[in-house]
C-alpha positions as CSV (number, residue, x, y, z in Angstrom):
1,X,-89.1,-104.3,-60.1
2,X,-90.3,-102.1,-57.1
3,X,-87.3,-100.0,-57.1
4,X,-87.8,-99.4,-61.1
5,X,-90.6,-96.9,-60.5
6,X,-89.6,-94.7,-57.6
7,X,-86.0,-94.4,-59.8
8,X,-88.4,-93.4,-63.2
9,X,-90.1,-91.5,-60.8
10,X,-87.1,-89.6,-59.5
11,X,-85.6,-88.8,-63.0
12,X,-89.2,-87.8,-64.5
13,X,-89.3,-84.6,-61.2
14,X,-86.2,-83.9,-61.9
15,X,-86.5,-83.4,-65.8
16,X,-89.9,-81.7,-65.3
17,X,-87.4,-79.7,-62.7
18,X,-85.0,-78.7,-64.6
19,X,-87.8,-77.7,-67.6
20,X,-89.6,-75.9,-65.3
21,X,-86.6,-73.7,-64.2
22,X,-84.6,-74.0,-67.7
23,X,-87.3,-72.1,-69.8
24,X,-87.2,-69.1,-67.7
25,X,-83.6,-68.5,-69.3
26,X,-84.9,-68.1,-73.1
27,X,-85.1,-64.8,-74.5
28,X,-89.2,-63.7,-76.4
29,X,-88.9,-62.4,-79.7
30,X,-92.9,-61.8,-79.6
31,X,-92.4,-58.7,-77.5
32,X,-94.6,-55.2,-77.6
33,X,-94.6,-52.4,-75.4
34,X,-98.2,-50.9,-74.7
35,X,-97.9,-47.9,-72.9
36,X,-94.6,-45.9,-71.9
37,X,-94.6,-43.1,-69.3
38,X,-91.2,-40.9,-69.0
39,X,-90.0,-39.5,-65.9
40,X,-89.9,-36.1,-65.1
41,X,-86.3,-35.1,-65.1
42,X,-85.9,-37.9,-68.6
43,X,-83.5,-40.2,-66.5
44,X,-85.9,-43.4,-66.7
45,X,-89.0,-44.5,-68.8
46,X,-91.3,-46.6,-67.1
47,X,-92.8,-49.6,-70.1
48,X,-95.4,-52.0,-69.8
49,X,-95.1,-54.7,-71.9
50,X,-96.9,-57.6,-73.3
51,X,-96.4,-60.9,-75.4
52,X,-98.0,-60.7,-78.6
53,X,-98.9,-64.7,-78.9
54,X,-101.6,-66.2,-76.4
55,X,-98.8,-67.8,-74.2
56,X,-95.7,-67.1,-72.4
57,X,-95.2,-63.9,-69.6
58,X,-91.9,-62.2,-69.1
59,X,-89.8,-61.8,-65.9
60,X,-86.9,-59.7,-66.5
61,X,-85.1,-57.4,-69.4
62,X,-82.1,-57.2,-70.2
63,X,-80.4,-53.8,-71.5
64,X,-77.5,-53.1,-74.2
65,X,-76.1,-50.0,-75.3
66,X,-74.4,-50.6,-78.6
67,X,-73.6,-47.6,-79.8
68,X,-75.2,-44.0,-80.7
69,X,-77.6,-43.3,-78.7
70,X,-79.1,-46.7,-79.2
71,X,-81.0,-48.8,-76.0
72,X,-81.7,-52.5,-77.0
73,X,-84.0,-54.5,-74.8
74,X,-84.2,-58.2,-74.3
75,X,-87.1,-59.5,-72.6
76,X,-86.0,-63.1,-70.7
77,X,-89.4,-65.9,-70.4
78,X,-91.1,-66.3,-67.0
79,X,-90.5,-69.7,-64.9
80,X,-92.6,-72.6,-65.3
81,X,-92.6,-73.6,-68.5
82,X,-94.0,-72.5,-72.0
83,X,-97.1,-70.7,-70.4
84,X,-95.2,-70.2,-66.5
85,X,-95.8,-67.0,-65.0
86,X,-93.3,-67.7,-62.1
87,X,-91.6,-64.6,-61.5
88,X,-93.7,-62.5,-64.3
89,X,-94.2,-59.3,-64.5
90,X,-94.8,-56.3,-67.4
91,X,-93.7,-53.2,-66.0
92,X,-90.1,-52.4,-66.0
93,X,-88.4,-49.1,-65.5
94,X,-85.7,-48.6,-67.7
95,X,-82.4,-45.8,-67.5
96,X,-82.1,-43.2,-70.0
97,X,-79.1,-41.8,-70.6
98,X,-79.3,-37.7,-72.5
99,X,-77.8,-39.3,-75.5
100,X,-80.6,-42.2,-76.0
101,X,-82.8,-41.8,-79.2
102,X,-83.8,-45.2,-79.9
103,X,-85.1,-47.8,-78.0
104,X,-85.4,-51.4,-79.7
105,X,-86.8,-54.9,-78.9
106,X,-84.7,-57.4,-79.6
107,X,-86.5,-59.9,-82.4
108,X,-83.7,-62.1,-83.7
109,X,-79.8,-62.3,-83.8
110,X,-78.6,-59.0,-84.3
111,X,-81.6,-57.4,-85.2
112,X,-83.8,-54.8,-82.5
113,X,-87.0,-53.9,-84.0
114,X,-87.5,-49.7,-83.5
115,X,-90.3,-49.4,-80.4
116,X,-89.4,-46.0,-79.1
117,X,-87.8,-43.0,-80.7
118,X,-86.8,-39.4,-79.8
119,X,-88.5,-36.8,-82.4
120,X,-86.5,-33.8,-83.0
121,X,-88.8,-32.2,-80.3
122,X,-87.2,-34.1,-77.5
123,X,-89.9,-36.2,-76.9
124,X,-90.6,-39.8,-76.9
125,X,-92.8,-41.7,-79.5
126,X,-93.9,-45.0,-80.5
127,X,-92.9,-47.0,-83.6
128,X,-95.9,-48.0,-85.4
């Protein structure tokens, strides 16, 4: 019976392990970016962003260039579980190539919700 526990033991670490580290793989739909500043020469934009529901942090983005002059952003969850913060952060500094005019957040499959666009001006404004 002794040996029992430290086995339930053993397998509830390494599933609370494996929870821990597996959530920080999952891509959040609840996404927003407050503030944007663009470099001087236009080569990167500098976001901060934030999670629109009372949990979760991010830790990394992920960039896709589809096609004309589109940017797509996915934003990954933080370590440690449904409210982890391991690894979080909400500034990221992202590359702008001459031909990018829209910058999207990812929200569901095959669908980027319009954050950032290029005005006719050349300059960068936010999506209301």
């Amino acid at each position: 019976m002794k040996k029992k526990v430290p086995a339930a033991a053993a397998v509830l670490v390494i599933l609370a392990g494996i929870w821990t580290v597996g959530t920080g793989f999952t891509r959040v739909t609840g996404v927003f970016i407050g503030d944007y500043t663009v470099s001087d020469d236009g080569s990167a934009m500098t976001i901060t962003v934030s999670v629109s529901s009372s949990a979760g942090y991010i830790r990394k983005v992920a960039f896709r260039r589809p096609e004309n002059g589109k940017l797509c952003l996915e934003f990954i969850s933080a370590f440690g579980g449904i409210n982890g913060n391991i690894c979080a952060k909400n500034v990221y500094v992202i590359p702008l190539d001459e031909d990018t005019e829209f910058i999207g957040i990812y929200k569901s499959k095959n669908y980027y919700e319009p954050a950032l666009v290029k005005s006719s001006s050349g300059e960068w404004v936010m999506v209301k």
